[in-house]
PQR file of N, CA, C, O and H, with PARSE charges and radii, in Angstrom:
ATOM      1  N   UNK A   1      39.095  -7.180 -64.672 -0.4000 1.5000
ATOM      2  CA  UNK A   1      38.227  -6.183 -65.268 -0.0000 2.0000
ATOM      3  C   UNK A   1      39.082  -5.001 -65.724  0.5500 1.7000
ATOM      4  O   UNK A   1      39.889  -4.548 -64.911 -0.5500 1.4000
ATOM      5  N   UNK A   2      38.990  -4.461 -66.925 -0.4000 1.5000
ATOM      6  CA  UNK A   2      39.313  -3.304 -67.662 -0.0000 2.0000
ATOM      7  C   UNK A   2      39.032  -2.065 -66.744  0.5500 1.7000
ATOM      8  O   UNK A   2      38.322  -2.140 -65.741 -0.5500 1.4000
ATOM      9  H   UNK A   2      38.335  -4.829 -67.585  0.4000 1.0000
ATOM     10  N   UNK A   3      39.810  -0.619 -67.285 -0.4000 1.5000
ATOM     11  CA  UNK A   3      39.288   0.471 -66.871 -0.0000 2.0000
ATOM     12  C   UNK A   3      38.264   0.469 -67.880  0.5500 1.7000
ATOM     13  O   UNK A   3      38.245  -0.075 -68.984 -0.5500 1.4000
ATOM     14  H   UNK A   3      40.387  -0.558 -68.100  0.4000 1.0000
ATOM     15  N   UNK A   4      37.316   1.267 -67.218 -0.4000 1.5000
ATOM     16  CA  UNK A   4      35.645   1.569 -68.121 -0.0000 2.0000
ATOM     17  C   UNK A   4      36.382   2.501 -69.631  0.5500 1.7000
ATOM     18  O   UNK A   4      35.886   2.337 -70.746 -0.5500 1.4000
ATOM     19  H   UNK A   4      37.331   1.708 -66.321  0.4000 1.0000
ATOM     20  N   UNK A   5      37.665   3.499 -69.389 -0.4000 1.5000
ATOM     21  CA  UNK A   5      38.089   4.295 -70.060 -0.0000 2.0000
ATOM     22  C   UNK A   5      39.656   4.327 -70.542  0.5500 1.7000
ATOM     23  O   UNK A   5      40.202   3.357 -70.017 -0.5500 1.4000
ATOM     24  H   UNK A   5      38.068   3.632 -68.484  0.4000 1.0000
ATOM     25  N   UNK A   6      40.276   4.817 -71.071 -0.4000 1.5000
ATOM     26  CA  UNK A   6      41.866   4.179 -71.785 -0.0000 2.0000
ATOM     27  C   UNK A   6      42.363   5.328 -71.090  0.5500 1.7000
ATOM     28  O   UNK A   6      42.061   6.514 -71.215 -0.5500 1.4000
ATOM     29  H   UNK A   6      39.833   5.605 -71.498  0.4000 1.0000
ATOM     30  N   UNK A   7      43.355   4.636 -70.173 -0.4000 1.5000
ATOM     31  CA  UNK A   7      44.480   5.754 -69.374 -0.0000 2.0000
ATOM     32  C   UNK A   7      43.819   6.120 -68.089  0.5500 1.7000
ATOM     33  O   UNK A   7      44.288   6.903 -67.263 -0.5500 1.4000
ATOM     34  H   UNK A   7      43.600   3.672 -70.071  0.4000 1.0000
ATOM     35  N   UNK A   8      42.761   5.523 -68.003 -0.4000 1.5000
ATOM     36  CA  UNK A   8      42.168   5.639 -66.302 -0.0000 2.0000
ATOM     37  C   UNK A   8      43.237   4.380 -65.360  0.5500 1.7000
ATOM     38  O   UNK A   8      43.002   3.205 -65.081 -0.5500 1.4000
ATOM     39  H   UNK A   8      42.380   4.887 -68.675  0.4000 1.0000
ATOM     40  N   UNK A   9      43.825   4.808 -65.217 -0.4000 1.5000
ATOM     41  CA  UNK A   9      44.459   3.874 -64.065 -0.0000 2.0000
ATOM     42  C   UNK A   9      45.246   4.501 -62.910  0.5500 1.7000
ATOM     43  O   UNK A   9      45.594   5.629 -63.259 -0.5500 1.4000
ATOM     44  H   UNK A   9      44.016   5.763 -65.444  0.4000 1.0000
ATOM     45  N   UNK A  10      45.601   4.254 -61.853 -0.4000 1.5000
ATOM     46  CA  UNK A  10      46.487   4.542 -60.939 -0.0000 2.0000
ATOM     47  C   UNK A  10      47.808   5.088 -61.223  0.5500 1.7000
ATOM     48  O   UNK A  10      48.156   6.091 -60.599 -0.5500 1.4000
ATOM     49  H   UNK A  10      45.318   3.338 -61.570  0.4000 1.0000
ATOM     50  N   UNK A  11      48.816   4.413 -62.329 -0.4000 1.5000
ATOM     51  CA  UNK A  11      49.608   5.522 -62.087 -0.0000 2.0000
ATOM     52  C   UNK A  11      49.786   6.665 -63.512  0.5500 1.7000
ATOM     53  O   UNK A  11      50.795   7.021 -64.121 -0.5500 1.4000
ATOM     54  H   UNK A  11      48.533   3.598 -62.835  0.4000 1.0000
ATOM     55  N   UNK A  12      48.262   7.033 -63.698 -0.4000 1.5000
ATOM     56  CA  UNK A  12      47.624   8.401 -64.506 -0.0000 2.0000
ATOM     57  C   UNK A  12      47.339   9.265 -63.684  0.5500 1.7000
ATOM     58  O   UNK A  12      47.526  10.458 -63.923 -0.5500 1.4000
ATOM     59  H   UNK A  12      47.443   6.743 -63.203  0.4000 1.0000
ATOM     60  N   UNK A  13      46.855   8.845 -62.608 -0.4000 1.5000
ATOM     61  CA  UNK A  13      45.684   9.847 -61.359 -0.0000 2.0000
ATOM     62  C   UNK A  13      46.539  10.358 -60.950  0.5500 1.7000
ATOM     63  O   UNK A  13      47.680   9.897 -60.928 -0.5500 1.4000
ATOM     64  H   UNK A  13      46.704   7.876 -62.414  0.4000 1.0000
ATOM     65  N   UNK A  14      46.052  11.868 -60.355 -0.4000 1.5000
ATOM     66  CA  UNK A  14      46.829  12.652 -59.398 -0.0000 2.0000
ATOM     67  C   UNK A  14      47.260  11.918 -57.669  0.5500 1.7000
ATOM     68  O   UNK A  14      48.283  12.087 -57.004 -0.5500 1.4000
ATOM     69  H   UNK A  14      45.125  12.242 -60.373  0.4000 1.0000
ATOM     70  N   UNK A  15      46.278  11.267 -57.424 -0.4000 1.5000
ATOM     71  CA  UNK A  15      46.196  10.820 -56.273 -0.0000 2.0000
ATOM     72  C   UNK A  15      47.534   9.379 -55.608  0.5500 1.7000
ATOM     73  O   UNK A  15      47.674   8.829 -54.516 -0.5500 1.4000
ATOM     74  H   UNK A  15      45.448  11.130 -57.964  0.4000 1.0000
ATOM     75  N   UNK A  16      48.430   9.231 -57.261 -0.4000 1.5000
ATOM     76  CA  UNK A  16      48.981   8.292 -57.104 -0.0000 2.0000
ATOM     77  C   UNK A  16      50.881   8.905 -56.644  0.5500 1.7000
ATOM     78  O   UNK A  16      51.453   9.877 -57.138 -0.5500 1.4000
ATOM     79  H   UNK A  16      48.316   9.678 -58.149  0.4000 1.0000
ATOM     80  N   UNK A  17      51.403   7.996 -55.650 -0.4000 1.5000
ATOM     81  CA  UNK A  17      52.504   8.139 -55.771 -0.0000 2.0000
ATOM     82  C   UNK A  17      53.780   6.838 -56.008  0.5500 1.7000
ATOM     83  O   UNK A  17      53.569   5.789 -55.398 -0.5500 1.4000
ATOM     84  H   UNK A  17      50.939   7.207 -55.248  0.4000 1.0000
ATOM     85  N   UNK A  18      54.638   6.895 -56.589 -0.4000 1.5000
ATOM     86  CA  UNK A  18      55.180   5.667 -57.175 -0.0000 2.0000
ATOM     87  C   UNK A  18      56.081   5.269 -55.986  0.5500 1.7000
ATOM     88  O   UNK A  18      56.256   5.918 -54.955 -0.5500 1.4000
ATOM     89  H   UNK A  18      54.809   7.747 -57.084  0.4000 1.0000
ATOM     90  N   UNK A  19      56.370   4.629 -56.167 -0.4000 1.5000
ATOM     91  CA  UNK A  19      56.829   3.768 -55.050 -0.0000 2.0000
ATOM     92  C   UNK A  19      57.835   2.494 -55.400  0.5500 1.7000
ATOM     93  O   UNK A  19      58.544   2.026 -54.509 -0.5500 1.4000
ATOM     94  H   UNK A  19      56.227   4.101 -57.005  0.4000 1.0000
ATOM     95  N   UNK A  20      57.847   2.181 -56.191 -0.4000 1.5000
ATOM     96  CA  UNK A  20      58.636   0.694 -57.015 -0.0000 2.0000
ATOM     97  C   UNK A  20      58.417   0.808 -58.217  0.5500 1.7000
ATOM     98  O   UNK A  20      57.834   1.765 -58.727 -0.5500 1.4000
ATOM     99  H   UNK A  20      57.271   2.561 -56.915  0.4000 1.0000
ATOM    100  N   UNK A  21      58.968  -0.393 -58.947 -0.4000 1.5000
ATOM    101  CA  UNK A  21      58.982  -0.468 -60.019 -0.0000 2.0000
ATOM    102  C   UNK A  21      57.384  -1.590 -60.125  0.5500 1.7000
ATOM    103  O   UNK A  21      57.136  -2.655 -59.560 -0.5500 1.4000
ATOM    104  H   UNK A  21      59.442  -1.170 -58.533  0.4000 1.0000
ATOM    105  N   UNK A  22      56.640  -0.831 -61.009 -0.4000 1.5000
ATOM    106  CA  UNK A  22      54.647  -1.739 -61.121 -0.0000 2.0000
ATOM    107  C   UNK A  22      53.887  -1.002 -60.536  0.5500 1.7000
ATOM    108  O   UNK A  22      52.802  -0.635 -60.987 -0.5500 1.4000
ATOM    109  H   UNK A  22      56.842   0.034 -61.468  0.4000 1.0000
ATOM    110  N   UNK A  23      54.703  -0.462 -58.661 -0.4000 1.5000
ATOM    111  CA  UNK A  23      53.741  -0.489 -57.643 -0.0000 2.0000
ATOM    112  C   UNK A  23      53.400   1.217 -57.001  0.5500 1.7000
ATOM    113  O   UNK A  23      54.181   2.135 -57.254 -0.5500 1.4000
ATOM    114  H   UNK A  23      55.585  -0.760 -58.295  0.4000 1.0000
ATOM    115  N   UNK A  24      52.099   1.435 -56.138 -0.4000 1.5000
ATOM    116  CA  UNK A  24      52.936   2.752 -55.359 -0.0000 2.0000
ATOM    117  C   UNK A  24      51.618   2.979 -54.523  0.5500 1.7000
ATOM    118  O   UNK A  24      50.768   2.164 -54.166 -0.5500 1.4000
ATOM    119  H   UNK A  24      51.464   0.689 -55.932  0.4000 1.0000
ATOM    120  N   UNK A  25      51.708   4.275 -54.332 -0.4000 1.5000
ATOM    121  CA  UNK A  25      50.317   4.615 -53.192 -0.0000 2.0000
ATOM    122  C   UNK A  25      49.600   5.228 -53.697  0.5500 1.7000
ATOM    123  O   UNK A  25      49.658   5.902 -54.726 -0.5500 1.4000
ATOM    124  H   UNK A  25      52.399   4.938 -54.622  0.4000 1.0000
ATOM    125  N   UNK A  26      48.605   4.975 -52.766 -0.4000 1.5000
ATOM    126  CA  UNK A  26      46.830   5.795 -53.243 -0.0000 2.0000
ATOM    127  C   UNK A  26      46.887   7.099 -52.114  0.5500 1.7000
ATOM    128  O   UNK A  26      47.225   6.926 -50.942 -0.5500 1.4000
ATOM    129  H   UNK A  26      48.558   4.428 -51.930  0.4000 1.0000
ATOM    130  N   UNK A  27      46.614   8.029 -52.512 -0.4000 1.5000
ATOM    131  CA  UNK A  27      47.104   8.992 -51.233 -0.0000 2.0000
ATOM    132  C   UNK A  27      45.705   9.936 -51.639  0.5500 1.7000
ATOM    133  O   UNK A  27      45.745  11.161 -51.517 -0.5500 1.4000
ATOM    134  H   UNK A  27      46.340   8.170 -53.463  0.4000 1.0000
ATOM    135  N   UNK A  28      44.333   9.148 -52.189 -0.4000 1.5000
ATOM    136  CA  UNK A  28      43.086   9.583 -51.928 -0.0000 2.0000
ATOM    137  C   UNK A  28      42.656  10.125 -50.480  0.5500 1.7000
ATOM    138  O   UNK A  28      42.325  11.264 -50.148 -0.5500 1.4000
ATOM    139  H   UNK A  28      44.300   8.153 -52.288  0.4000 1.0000
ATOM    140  N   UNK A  29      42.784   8.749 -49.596 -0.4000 1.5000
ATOM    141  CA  UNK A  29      42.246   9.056 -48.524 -0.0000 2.0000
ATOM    142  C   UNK A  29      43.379   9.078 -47.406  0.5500 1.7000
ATOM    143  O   UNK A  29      44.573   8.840 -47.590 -0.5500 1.4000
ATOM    144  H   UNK A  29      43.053   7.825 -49.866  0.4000 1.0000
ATOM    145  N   UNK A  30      42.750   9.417 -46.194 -0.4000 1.5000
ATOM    146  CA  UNK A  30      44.716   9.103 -45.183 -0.0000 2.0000
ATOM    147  C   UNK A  30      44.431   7.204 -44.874  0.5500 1.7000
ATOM    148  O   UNK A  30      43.570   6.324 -44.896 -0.5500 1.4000
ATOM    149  H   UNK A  30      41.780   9.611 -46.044  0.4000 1.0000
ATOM    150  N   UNK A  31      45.949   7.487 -44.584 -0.4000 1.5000
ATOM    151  CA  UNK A  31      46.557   6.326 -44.109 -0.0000 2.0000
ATOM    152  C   UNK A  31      45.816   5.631 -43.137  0.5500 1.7000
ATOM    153  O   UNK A  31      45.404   6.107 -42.080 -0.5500 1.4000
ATOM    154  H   UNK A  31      46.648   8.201 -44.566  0.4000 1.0000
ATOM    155  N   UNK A  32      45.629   4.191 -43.649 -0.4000 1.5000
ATOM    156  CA  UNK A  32      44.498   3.101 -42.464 -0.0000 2.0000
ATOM    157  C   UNK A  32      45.515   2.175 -42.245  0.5500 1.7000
ATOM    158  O   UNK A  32      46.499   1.806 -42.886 -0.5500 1.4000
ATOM    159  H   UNK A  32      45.964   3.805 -44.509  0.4000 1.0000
ATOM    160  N   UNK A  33      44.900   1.832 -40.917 -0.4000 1.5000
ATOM    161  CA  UNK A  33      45.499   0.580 -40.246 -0.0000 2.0000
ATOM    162  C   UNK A  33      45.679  -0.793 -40.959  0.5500 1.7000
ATOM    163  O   UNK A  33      45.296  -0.792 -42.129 -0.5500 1.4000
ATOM    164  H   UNK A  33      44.101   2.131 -40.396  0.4000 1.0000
ATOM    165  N   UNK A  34      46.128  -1.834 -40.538 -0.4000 1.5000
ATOM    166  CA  UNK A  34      46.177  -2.917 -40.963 -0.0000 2.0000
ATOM    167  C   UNK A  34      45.488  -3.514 -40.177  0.5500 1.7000
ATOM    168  O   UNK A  34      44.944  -2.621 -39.528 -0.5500 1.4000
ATOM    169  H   UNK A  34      46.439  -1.835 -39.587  0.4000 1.0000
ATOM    170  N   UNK A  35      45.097  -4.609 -39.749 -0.4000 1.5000
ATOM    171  CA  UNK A  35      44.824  -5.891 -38.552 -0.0000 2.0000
ATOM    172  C   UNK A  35      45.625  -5.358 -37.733  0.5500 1.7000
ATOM    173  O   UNK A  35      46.614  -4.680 -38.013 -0.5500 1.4000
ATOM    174  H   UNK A  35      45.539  -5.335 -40.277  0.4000 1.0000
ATOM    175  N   UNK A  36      45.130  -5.713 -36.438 -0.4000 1.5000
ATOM    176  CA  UNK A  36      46.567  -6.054 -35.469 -0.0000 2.0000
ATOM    177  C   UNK A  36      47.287  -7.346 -35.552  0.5500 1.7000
ATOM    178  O   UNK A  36      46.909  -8.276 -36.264 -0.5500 1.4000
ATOM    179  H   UNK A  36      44.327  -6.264 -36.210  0.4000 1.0000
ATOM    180  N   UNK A  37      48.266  -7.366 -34.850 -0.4000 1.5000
ATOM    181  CA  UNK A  37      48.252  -9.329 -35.004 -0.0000 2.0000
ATOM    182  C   UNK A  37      49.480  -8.963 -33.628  0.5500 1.7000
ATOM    183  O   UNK A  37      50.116  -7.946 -33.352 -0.5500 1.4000
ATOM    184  H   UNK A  37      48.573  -6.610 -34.271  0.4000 1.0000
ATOM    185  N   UNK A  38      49.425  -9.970 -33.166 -0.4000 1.5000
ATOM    186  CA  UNK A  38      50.307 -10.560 -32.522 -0.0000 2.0000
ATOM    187  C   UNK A  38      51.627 -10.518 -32.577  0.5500 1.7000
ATOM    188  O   UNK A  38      51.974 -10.987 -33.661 -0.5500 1.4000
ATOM    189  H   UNK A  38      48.909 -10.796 -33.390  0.4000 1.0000
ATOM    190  N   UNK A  39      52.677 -10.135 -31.840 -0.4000 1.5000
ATOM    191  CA  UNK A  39      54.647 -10.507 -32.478 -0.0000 2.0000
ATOM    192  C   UNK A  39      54.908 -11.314 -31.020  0.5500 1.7000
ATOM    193  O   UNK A  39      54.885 -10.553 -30.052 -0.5500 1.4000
ATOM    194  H   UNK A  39      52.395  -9.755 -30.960  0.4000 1.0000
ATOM    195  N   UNK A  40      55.116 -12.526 -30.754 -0.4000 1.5000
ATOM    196  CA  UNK A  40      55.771 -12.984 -29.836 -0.0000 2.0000
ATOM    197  C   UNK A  40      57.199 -12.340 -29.644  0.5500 1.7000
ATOM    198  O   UNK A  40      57.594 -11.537 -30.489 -0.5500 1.4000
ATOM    199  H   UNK A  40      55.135 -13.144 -31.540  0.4000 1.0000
ATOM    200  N   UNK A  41      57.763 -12.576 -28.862 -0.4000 1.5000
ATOM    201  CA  UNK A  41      59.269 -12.264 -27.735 -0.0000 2.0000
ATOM    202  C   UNK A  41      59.924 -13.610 -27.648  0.5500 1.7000
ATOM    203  O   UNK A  41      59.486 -14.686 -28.054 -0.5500 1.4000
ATOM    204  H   UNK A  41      57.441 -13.228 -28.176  0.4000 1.0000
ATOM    205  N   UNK A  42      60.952 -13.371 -27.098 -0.4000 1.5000
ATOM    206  CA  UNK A  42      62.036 -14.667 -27.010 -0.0000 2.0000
ATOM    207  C   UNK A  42      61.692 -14.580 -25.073  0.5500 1.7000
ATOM    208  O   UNK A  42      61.617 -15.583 -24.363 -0.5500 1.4000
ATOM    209  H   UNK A  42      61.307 -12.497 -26.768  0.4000 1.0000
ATOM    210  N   UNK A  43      61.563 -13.419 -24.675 -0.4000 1.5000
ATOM    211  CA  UNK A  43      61.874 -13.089 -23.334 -0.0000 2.0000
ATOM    212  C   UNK A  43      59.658 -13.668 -22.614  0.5500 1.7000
ATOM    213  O   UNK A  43      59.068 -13.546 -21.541 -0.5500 1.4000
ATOM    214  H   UNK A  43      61.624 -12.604 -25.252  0.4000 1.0000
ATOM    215  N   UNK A  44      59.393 -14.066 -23.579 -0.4000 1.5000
ATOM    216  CA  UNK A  44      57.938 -14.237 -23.054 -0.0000 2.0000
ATOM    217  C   UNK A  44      56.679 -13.337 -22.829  0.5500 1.7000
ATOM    218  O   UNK A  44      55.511 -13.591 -22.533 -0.5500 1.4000
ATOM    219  H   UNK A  44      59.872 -14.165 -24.451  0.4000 1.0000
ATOM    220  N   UNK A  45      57.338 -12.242 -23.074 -0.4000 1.5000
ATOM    221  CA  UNK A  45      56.535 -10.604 -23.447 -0.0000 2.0000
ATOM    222  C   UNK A  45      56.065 -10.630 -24.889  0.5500 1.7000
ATOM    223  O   UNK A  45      56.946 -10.886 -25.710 -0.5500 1.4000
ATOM    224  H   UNK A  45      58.287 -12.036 -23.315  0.4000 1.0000
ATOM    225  N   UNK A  46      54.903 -10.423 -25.327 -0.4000 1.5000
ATOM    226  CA  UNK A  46      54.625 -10.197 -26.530 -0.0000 2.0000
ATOM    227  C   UNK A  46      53.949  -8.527 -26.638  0.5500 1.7000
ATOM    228  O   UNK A  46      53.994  -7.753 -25.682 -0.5500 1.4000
ATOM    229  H   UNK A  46      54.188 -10.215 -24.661  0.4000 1.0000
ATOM    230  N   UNK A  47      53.506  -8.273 -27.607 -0.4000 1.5000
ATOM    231  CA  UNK A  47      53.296  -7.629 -28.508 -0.0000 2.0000
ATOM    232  C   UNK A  47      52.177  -7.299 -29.049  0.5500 1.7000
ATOM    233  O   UNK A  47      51.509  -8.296 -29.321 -0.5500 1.4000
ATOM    234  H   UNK A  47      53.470  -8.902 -28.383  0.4000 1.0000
ATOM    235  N   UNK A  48      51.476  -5.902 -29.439 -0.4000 1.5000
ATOM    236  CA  UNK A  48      50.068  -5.824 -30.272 -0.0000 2.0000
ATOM    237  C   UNK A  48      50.809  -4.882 -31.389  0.5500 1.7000
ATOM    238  O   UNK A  48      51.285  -3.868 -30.879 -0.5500 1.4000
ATOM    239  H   UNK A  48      52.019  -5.092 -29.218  0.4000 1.0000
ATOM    240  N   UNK A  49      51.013  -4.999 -32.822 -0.4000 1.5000
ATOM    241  CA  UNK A  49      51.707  -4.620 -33.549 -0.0000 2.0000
ATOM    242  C   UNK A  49      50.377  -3.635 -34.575  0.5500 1.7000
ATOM    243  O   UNK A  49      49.336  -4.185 -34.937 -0.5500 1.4000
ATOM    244  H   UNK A  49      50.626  -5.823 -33.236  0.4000 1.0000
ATOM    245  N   UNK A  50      50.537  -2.904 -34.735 -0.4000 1.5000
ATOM    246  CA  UNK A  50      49.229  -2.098 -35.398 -0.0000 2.0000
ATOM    247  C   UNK A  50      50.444  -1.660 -36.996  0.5500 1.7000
ATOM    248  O   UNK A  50      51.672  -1.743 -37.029 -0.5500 1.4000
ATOM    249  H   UNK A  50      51.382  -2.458 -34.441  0.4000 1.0000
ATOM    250  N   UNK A  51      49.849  -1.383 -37.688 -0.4000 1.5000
ATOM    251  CA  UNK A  51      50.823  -0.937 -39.520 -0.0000 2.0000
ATOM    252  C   UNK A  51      49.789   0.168 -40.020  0.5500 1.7000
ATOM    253  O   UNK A  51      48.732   0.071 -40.642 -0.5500 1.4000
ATOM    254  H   UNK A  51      48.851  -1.315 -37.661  0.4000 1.0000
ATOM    255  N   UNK A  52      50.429   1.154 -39.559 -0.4000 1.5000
ATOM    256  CA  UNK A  52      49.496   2.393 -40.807 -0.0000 2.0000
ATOM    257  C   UNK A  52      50.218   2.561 -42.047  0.5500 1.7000
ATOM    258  O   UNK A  52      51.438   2.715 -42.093 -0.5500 1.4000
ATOM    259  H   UNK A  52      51.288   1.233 -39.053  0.4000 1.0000
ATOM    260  N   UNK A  53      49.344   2.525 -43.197 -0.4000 1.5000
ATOM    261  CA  UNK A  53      49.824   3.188 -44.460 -0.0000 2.0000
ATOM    262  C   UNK A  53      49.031   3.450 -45.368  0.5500 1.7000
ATOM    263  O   UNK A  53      47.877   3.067 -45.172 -0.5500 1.4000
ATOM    264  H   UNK A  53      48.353   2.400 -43.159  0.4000 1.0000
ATOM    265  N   UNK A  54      49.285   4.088 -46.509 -0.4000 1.5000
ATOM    266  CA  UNK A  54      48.771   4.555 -47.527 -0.0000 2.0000
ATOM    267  C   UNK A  54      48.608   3.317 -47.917  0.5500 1.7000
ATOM    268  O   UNK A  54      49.596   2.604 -47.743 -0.5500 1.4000
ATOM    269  H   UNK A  54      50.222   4.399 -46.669  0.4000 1.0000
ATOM    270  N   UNK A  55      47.462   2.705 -48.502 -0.4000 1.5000
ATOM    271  CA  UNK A  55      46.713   1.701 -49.498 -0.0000 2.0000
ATOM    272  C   UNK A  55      47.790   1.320 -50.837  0.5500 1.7000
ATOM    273  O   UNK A  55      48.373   2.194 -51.478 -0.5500 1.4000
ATOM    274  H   UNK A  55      46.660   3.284 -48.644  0.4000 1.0000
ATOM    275  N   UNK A  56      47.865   0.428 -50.999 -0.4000 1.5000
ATOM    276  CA  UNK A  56      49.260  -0.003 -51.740 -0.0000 2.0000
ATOM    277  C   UNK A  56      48.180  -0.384 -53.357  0.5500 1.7000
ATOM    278  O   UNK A  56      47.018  -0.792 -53.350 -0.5500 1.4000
ATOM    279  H   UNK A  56      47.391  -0.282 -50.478  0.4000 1.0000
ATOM    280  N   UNK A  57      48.777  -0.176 -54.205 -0.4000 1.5000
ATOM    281  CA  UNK A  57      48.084  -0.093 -55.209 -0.0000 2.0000
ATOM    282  C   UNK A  57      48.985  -0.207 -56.909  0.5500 1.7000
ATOM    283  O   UNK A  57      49.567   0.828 -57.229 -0.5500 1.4000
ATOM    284  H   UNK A  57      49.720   0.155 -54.211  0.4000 1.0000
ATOM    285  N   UNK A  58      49.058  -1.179 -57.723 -0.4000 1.5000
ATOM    286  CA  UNK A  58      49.351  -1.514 -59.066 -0.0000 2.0000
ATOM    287  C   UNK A  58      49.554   0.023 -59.891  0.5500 1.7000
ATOM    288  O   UNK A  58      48.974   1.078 -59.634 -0.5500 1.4000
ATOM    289  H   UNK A  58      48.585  -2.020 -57.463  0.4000 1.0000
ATOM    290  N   UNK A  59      50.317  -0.179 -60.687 -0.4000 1.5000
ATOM    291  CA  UNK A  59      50.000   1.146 -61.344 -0.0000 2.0000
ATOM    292  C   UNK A  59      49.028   0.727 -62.616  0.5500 1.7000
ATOM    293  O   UNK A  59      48.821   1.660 -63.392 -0.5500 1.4000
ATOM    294  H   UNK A  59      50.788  -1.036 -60.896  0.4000 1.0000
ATOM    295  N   UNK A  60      48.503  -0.327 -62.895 -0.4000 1.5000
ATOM    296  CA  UNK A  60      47.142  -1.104 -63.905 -0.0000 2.0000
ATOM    297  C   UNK A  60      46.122  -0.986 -62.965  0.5500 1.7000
ATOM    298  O   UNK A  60      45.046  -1.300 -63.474 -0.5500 1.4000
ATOM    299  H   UNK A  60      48.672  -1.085 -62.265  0.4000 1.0000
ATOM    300  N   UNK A  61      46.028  -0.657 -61.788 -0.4000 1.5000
ATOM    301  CA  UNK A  61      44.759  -0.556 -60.819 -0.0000 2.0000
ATOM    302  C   UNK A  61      43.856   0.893 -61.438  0.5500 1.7000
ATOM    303  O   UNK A  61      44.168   1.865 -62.126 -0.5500 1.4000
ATOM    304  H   UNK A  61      46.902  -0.402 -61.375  0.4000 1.0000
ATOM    305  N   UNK A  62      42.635   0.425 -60.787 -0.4000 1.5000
ATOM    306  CA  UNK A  62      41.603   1.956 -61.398 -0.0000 2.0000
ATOM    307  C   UNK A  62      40.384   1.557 -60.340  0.5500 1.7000
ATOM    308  O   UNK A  62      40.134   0.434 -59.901 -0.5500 1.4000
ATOM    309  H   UNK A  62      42.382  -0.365 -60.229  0.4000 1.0000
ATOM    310  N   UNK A  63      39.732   2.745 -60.075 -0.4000 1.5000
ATOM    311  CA  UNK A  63      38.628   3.068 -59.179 -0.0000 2.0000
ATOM    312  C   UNK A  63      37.931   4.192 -59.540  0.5500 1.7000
ATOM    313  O   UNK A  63      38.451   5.153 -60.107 -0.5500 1.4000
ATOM    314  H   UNK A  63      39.934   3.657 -60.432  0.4000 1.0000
ATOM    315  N   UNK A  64      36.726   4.109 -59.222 -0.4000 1.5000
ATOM    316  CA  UNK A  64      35.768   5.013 -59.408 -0.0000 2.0000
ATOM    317  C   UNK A  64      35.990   7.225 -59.106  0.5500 1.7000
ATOM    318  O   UNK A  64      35.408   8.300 -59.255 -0.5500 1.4000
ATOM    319  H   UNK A  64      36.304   3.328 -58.761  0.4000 1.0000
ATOM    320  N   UNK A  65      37.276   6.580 -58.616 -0.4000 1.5000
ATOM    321  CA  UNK A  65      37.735   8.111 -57.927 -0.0000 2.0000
ATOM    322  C   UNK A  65      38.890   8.506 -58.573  0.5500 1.7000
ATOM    323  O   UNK A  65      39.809   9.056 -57.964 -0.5500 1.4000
ATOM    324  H   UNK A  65      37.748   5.707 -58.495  0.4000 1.0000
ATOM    325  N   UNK A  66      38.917   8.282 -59.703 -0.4000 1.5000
ATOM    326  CA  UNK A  66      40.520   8.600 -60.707 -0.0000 2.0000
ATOM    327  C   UNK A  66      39.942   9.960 -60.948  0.5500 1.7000
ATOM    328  O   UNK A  66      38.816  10.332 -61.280 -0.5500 1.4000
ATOM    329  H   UNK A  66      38.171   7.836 -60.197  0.4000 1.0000
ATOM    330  N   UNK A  67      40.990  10.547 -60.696 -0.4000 1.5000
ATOM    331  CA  UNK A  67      41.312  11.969 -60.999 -0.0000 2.0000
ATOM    332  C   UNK A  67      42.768  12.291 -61.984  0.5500 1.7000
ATOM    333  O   UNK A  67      43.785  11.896 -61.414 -0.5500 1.4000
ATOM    334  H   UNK A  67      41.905  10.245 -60.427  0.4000 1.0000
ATOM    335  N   UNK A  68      42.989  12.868 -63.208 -0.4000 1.5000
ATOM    336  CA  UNK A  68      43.576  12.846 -63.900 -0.0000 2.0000
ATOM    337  C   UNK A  68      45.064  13.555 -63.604  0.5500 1.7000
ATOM    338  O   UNK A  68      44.960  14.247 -62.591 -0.5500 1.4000
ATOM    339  H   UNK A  68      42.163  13.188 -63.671  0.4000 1.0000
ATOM    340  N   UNK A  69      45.918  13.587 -63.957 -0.4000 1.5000
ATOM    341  CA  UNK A  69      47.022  14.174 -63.134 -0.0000 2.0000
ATOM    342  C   UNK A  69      47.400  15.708 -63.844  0.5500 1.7000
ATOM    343  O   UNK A  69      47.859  15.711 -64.986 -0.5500 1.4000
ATOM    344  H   UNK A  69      46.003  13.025 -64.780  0.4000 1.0000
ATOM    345  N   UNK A  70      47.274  16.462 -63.418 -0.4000 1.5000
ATOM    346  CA  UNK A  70      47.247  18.482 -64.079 -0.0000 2.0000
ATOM    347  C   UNK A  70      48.905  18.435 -64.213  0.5500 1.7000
ATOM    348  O   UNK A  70      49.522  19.429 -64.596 -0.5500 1.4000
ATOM    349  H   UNK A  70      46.901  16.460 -62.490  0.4000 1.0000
TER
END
């Protein structure tokens, strides 16, 4: 699906920060968790592994909350 508008995308918005080459962050809202998951051990101890980050996002991505960059 298209932006509704030309130049509405992610890396137009203020809210965006670049990050790679295509890619970068949405820094709308704060940083959310991932799943937890599991990391096994060699020693038989495992692990509850939690990942916070900023929402990873295309710079061709667009959402209802684009804000233009001043």
């Amino acid at each position: 699906m298209t932006a509704p508008k030309e130049g509405m995308s992610c890396q137009n918005c203020m809210y965006y920060e670049k990050v790679g080459q295509g890619y970068g962050d949405c820094h709308r809202y704060a940083p959310r968790p991932n799943s937890s998951f599991y990391v096994p051990r060699a020693e038989g101890v495992g692990s509850i592994k939690t990942d916070i980050h900023w929402p990873k996002v295309f710079d061709a991505n667009w959402c209802g909350e684009f804000q233009i960059k001043q």
